[in-house]
N, C-alpha and C positions, 0 to 999 in steps of 0.2 A: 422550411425552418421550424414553422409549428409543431410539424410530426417529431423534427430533430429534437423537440425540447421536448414532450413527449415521451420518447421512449429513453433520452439519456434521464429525464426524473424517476423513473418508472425502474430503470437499471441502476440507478445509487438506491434504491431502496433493496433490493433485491443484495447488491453489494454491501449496504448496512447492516442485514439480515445477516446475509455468510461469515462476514467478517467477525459477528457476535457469535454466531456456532462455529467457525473455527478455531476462537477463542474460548469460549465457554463452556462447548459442547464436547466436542473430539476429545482425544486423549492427551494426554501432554505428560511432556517428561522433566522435572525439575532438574536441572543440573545447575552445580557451583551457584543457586539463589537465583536462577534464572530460567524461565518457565518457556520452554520450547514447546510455541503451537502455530501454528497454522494461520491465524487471525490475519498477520500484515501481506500475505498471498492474498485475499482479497482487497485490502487496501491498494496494491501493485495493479492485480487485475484490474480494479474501478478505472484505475485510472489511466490506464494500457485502452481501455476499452471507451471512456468519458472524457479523457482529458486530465491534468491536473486538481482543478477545484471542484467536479463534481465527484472524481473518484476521492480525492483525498476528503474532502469532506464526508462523504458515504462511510469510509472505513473509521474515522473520528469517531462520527456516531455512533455507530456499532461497538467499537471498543470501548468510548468512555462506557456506554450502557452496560459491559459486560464487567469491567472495574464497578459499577455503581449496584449493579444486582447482584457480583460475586463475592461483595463487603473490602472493598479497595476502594473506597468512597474519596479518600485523599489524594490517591494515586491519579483519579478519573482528569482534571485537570492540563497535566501532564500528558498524560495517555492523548488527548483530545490533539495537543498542542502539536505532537511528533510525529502521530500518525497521519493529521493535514499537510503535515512538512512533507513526508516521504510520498504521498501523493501527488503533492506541486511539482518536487522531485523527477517524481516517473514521468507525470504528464509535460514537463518542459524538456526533457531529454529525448522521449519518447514524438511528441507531436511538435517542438518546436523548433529541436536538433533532427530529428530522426526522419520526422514529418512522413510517417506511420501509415497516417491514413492518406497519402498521395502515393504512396509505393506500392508496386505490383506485384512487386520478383519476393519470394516467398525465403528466398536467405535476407537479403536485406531488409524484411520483414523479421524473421530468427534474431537478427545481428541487433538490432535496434531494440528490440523488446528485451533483451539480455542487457544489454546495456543500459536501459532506463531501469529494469530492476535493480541490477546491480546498484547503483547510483544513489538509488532511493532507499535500498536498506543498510550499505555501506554506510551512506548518511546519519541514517538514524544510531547506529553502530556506537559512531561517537558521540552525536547529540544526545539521545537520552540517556547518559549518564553524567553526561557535562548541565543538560539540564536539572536533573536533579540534587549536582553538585552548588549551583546555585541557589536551587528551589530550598536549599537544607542550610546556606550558608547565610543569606540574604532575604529571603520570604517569611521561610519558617524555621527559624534557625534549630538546628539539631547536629548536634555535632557527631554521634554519633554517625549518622546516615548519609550527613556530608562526607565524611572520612569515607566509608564504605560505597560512594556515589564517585569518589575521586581513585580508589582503588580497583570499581570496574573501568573506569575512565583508562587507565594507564593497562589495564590487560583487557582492554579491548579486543585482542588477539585468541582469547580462552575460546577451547575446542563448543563451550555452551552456546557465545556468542557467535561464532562461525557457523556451526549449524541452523542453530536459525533461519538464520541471514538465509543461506544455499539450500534450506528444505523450500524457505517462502519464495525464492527466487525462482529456483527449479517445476514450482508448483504453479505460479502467477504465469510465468512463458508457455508449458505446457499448454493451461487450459486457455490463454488468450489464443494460439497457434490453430489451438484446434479447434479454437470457437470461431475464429474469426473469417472463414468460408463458408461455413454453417449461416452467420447472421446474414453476411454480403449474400448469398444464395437465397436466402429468406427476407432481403429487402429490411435486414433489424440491425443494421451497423450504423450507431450512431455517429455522426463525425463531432469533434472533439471542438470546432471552431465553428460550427454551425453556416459554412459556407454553404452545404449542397442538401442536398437531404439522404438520411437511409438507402444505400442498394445505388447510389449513383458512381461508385466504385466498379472500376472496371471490370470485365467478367474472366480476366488473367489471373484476379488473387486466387 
């Protein structure tokens, strides 16, 4: 269990780290006021890989820091709040429905990790506009940004918001799929409940 808490701390920093260069770093494409990057693929990943609360927390960190060093200092809050959500998200769909890290057979491993993604940025899809709608209405009231916070709220469905969603989704299953025989083979898959230790997964995955 030692080693378990060991390398899943040692992998949300690594996760914190990505999550901050896929967001800060990489390229991004603004469309309709909304900044398609990379960032919540590792939020997904963390936590495809750690569980809920260390992935989710991992990609918080990482994102609020990239709001906070990219002069989105207001936003950071926010940012912190949705991105632990869509990691609780992944990790409770992923290890508590899915139960990820008991399964062998490498579709019902596909099937499970698409679906905890899915789950977790579908999630956010709605939340973080509905949070902002609040955050603008009742926090810090602005009416402006409320209105335009309730306006992405209802076209939650906009080709900017979709993309996102299915690049991070597409990106998080990939590298979890193709990480996750790599780590098991190498004795570095952390389990997400800390029942067993690293590499006590079967040698079927």
């Amino acid at each position: 269990m030692k080693k378990n808490q060991i390398v899943k701390i040692s992998y949300a920093g690594l996760m914190a780290a990505l999550s901050y260069v896929g967001y800060a770093v990489f390229p991004a494409i603004n469309a309709s006021g909304t900044k398609v990057h990379i960032g919540n693929a590792f939020v997904v990943l963390g936590a495809l890989l750690l569980g809920g609360p260390y992935g989710g927390l991992a990609g918080a960190i990482g994102l609020t820091f990239a709001d906070l060093l990219g002069g989105y200092a207001a936003s950071a809050p926010r940012t912190f709040i949705c991105k632990l959500l869509i990691g609780l998200i992944v990790g409770l769909v992923a290890h508590k429905i899915g139960h990820i890290n008991d399964e062998h057979k490498k579709p019902q491993i596909l099937k499970w990790s698409v679906i905890a993604a899915v789950a977790g940025l579908a999630f956010n899809c709605v939340f973080e506009p509905a949070l902002k709608y609040v955050w603008f209405t009742i926090l810090t009231p602005n009416a402006e940004k409320a209105a335009s916070a309730i306006a992405a709220l209802l076209a939650v469905t906009t080709y900017a918001t979709i993309i996102n969603a299915v690049i991070n989704s597409v990106i998080a299953v990939l590298l979890y799929n193709a990480l996750r025989p790599v780590l098991t083979r190498a004795d570095m898959l952390p389990f997400a409940d800390d029942r067993q230790e690293p590499g006590e997964l079967h040698s079927a995955v």
